[in-house]
C-alpha positions in Angstrom: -32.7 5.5 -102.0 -29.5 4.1 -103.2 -26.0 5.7 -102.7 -26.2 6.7 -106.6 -29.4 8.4 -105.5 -28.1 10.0 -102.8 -25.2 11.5 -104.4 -27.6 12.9 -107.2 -29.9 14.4 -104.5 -26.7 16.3 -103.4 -24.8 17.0 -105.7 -27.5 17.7 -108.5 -30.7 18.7 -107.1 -29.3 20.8 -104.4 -27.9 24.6 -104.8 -24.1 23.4 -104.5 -21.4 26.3 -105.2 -18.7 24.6 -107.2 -21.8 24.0 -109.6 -23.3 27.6 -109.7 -21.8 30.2 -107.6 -23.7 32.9 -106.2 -26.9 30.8 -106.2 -25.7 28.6 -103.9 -24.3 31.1 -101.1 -26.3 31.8 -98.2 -24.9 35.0 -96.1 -25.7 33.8 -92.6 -25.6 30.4 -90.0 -29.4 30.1 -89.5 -29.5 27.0 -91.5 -27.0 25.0 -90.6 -27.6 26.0 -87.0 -31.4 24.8 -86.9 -30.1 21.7 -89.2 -27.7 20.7 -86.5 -29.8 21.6 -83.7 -32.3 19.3 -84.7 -29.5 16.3 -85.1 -28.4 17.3 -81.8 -25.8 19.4 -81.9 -23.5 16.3 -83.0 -20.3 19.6 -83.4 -20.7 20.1 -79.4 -18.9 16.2 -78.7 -15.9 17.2 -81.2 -12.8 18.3 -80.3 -11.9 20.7 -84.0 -9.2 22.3 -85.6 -10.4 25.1 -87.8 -8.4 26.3 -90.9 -9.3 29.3 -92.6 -7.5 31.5 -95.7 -7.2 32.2 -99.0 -4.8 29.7 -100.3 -3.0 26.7 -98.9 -6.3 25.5 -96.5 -6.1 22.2 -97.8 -1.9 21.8 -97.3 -2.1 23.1 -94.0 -5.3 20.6 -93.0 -3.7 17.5 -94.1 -0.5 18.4 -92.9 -1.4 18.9 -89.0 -3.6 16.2 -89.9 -1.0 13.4 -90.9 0.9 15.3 -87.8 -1.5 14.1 -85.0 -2.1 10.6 -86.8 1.3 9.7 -86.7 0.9 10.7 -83.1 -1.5 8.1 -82.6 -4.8 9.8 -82.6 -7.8 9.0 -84.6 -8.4 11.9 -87.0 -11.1 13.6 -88.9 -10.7 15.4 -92.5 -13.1 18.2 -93.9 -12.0 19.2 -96.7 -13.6 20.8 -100.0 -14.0 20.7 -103.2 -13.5 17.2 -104.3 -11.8 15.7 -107.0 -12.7 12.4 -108.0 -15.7 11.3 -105.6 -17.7 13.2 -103.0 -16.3 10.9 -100.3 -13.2 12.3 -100.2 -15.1 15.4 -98.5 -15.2 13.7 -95.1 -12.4 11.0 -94.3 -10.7 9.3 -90.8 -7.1 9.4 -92.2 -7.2 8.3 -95.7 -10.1 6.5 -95.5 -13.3 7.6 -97.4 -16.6 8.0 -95.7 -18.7 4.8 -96.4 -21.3 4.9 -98.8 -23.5 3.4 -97.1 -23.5 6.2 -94.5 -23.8 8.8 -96.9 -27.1 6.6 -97.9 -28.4 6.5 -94.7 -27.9 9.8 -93.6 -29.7 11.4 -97.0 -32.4 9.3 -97.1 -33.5 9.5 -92.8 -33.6 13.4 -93.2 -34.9 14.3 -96.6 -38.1 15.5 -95.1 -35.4 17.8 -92.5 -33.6 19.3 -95.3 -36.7 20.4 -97.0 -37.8 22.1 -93.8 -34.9 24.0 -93.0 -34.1 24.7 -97.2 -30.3 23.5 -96.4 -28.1 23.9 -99.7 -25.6 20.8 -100.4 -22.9 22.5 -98.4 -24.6 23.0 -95.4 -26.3 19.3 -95.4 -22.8 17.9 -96.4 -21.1 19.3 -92.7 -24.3 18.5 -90.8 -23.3 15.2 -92.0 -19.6 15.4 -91.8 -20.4 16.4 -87.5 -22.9 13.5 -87.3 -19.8 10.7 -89.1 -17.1 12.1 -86.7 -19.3 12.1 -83.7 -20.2 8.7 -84.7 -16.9 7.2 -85.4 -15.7 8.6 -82.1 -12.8 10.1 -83.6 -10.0 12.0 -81.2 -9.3 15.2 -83.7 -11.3 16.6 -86.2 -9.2 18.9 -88.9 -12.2 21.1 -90.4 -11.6 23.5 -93.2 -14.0 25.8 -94.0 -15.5 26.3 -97.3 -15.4 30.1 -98.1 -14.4 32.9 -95.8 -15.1 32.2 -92.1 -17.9 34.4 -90.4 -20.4 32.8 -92.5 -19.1 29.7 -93.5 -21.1 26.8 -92.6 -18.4 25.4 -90.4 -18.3 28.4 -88.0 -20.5 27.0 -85.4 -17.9 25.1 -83.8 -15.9 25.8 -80.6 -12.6 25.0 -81.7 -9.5 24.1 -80.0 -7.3 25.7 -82.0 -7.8 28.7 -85.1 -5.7 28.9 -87.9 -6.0 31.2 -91.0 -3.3 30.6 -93.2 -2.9 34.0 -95.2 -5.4 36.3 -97.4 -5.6 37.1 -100.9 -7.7 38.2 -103.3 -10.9 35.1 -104.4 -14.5 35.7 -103.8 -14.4 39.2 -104.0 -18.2 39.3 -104.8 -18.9 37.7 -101.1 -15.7 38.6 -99.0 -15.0 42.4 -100.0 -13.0 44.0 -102.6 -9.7 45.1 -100.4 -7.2 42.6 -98.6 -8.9 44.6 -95.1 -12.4 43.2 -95.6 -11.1 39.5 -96.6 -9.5 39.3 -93.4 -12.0 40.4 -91.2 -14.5 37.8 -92.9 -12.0 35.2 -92.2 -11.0 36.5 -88.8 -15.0 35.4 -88.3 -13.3 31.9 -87.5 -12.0 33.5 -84.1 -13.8 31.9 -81.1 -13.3 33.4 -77.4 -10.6 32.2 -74.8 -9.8 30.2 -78.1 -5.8 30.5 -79.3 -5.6 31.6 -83.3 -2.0 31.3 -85.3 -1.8 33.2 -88.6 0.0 31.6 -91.7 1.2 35.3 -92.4 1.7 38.3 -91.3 0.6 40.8 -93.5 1.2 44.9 -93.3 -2.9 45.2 -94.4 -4.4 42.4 -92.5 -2.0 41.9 -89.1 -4.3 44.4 -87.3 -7.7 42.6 -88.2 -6.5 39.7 -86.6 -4.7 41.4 -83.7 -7.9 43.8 -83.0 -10.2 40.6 -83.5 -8.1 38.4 -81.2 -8.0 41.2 -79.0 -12.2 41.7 -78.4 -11.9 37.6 -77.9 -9.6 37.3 -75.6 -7.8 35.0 -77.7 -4.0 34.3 -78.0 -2.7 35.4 -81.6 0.0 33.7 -82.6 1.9 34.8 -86.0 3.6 31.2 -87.3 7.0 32.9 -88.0 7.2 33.9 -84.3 7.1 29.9 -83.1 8.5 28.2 -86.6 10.5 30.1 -88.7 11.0 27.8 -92.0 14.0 28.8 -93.4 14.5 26.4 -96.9 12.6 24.2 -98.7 14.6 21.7 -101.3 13.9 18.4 -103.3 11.2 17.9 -100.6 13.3 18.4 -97.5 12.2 21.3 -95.1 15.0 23.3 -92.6 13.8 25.8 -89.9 13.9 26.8 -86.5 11.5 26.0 -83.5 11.5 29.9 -82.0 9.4 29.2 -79.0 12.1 26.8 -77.6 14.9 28.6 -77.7 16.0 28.6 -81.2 15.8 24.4 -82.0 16.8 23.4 -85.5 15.0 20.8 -87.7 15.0 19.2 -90.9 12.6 17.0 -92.2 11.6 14.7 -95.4 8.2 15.3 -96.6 6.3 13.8 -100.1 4.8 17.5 -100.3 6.1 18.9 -103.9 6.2 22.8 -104.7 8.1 25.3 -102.9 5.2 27.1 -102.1 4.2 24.3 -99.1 7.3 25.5 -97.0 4.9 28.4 -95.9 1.9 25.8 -94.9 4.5 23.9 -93.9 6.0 26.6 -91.0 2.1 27.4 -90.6 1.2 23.9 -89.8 4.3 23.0 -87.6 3.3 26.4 -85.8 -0.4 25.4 -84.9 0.8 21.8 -84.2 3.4 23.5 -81.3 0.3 25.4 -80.4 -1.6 22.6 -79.6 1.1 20.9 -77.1 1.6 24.0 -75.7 -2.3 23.1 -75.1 -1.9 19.6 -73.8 -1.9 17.3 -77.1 1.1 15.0 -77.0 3.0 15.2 -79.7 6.3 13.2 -80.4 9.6 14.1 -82.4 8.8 11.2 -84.2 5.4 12.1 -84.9 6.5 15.4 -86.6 9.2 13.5 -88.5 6.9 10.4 -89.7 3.9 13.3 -90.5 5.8 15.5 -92.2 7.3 12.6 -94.5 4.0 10.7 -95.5 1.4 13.6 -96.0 0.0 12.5 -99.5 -0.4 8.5 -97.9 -1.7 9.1 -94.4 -4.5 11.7 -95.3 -4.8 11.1 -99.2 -3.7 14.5 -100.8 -4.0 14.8 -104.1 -4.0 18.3 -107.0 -1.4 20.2 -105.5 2.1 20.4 -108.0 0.9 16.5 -108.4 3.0 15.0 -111.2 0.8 12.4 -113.3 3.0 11.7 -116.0 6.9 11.7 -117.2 8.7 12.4 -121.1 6.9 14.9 -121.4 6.1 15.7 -117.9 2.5 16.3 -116.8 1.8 18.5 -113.6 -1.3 19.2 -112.4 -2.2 22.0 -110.2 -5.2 23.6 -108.2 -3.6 27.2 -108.3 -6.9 29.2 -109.4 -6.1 33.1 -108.1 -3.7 35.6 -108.1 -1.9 34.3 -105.6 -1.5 30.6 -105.7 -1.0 31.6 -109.7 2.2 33.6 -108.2 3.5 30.8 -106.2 2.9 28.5 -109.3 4.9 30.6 -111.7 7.9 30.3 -109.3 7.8 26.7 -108.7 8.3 26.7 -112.5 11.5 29.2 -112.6 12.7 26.1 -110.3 12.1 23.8 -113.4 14.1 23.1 -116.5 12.1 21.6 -119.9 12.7 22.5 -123.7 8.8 24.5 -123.8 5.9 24.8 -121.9 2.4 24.0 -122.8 0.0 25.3 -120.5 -3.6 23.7 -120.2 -6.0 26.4 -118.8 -9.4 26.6 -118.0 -11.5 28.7 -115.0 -15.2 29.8 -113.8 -16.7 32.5 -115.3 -17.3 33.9 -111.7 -13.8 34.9 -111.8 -12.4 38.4 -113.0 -9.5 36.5 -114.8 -7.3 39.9 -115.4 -5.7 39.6 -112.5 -4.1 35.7 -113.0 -4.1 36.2 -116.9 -1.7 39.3 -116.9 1.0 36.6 -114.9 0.9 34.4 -117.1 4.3 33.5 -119.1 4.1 35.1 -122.8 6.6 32.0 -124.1 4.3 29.2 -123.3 1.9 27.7 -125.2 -1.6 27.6 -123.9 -4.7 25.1 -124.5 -7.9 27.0 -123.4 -10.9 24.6 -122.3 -13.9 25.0 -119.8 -13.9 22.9 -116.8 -16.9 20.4 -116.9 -19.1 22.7 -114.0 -21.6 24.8 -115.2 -19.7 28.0 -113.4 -17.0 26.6 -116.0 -15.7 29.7 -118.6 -16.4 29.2 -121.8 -13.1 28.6 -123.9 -13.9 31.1 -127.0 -14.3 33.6 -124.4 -11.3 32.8 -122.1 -9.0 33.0 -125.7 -10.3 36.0 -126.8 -9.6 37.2 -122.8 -6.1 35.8 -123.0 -5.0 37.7 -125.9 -5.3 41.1 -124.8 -2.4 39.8 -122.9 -0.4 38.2 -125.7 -1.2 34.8 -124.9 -1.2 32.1 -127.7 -3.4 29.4 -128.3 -6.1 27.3 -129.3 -9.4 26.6 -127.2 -10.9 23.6 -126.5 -14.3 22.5 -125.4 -13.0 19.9 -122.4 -10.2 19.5 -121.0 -9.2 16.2 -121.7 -9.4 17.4 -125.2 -7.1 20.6 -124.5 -4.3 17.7 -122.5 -4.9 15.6 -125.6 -3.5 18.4 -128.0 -0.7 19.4 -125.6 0.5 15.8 -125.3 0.7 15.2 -129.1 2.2 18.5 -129.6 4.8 17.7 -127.1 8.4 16.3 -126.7 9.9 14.3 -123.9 11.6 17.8 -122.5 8.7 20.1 -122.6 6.5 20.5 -119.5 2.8 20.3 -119.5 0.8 22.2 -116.7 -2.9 22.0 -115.9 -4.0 24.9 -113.8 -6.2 27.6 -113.5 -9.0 25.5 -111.7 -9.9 23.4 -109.1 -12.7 21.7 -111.6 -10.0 21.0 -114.3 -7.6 19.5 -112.6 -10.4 16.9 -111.5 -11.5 16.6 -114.9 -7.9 16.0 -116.2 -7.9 13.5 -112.4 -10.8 12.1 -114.2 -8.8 11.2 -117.7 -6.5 8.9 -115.7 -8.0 5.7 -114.5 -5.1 4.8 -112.4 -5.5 7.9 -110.5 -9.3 6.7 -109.6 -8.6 3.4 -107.7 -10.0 5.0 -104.4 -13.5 5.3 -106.0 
């Protein structure tokens, strides 16, 4: 087996959830406890960071990430989906898993997969424990892939707990009311183990408190240790709470208003954590904080790709991160905005269409996953809302249109989907040099 092989085997021949959903979703830990059992438990010689929530997972990963490099430690990324390559699932810093690993480890326990059944997730963090443990790394940042209780990543004993906020996505596995998201993600809550929250929220706060609580585990709410207080041209002002009311103000390369709440959440957990022993310099929050996207490789998020007319690409895919999208733009000034669009059809899109601006004008296309919507259908879905448009079978297509319809002041956005803002990723060859 060669790494193409590999890749195929996993990405292609196994149940894998950004492919087809529900298929792929196994409600319990029994596999990827006997998977790992039989590797040896490789989770049990980490020392983890767990992130958990409905939006801003990834920010708040690569920021206490980049964080603890600039510290000096040797750190692990788990992060999911991907954009352009598989690898960029598992990385030490910015640095990709090798492939040859990837090789290795697929084709020594082929005959181990079949036995347990293990779906592509589950394989894919047996194998992101076995690289860490391996590479001997210091940290490892883990986020999970959906909800908590029952996310494949939940069998570690973390240092440190963070769920970032909850929203409504997944509906079909997590619950139908704010109440039963949280307490799936609260899942993430170990014993004796300490847990800060992103955000305190009137119908979630007492999941986390009453789980914490049964645990024995210190709750911390981020706004009580880091209260973030501005975030402008990609400079961050707050408070440190915990020590008497400290001001800050750091540089960052993280664009979009919307990261100074990961932002305050990942400052909080980092304070958490030398509260807990990890030494953690000024210096090392200043130099973090200011080369996120370099240090860790951070890509889709208010990521622009092209200027006259400008192109930004975005992951925002629910009602929330849809919200926080649309005010980033009130923040931007361009002659009209095209909007390229695309989402699964596991989705109820309702919720996300009914936000979206009536002025714009929109370029429906189905991301290149089989969950993928079909265009005809999002249109004809987008115009009970008044939105305008024409559909488009890919999504380089639908950026193609926008671009020659276009003039240096408008603004082009790609949102809507994780999936098509890797296909759009995909479209730009210079954005690719890491494959």
């Amino acid at each position: 087996m060669n790494y193409t092989q590999a890749i195929d085997y996993l990405t292609n021949q196994l149940p894998m959830f950004q492919r087809v959903g529900a298929a792929a979703y196994k409600a319990n830990l029994h596999n990827i406890m006997q998977l790992c059992s039989l590797l040896g438990n490789p989770q049990k010689d980490l020392q983890c960071i767990h992130v958990a929530g409905t939006n801003g997972k990834g920010s708040v990963t690569h920021i206490v990430a980049s964080v603890l490099i600039h510290a000096g430690y040797t750190v692990g990324i788990y992060t999911s989906p991907h954009y352009l390559t598989f690898r960029e699932r598992i990385k030490i810093g910015n640095a990709f898993i090798e492939e040859d690993f990837i090789t290795d480890f697929v084709s020594k326990h082929l005959l181990l997969f079949k036995k347990v059944d293990a779906s592509f997730f589950e394989i894919t963090t047996a194998m992101m424990f076995e690289y860490f443990k391996q590479k001997k790394v210091d940290y490892c940042i883990i986020e999970t892939g959906l909800g908590g209780r029952l996310d494949s990543t939940n069998i570690i004993e973390p240092l440190l707990s963070v769920i970032t906020n909850i929203s409504f996505d997944h509906q079909q596995f997590l619950g139908n009311t704010l109440t039963q998201i949280a307490t799936e993600k609260a899942g993430i809550i170990k014993k004796n183990t300490p847990v800060v929250v992103g955000e305190r929220q009137p119908e979630t706060e007492m999941v986390f408190m009453q789980k914490a609580k049964e645990q024995n585990a210190t709750i911390y709410f981020s706004h009580e240790i880091n209260n973030a207080t501005s975030f402008e041209e990609q400079s961050i002002s707050g408070t440190y709470l915990h020590t008497g009311g400290i001001p800050y103000t750091y540089q960052t390369d993280l664009s979009g208003a919307y990261q100074q709440k990961n932002i305050q959440t990942a400052l909080a957990a980092l304070v958490v954590l030398q509260k807990h022993g990890i030494e953690i310099s000024h210096k090392a929050f200043q130099n973090g904080l200011e080369n996120v996207c370099a240090t860790t490789y951070f890509i889709g998020r208010w990521m622009q790709v092209k200027n006259n007319p400008k192109v930004i690409l975005d992951s925002a895919h629910n009602e929330a991160g849809i919200r926080n999208l649309l005010a980033q733009l009130a923040q931007n000034h361009f002659t009209q905005l095209h909007f390229v669009f695309g989402t699964v059809a596991d989705k109820d899109t309702a919720p996300v269409l009914s936000q979206l601006p009536l002025n714009a004008t929109y370029y429906f296309c189905k991301p290149n996953v089989p969950r993928g919507k079909n265009e005809k259908e999002l249109s004809e879905a987008a115009q009970a809302f008044k939105l305008k448009g024409s559909h488009f079978s890919n999504a380089k297509a639908a950026l193609d249109e926008a671009l020659k319809n276009a003039v240096p002041t408008d603004l082009i956005i790609v949102a809507g989907s994780i999936f098509l803002v890797a296909d759009i990723l995909n479209s730009f060859p210079f954005l690719t040099e890491k494959e």
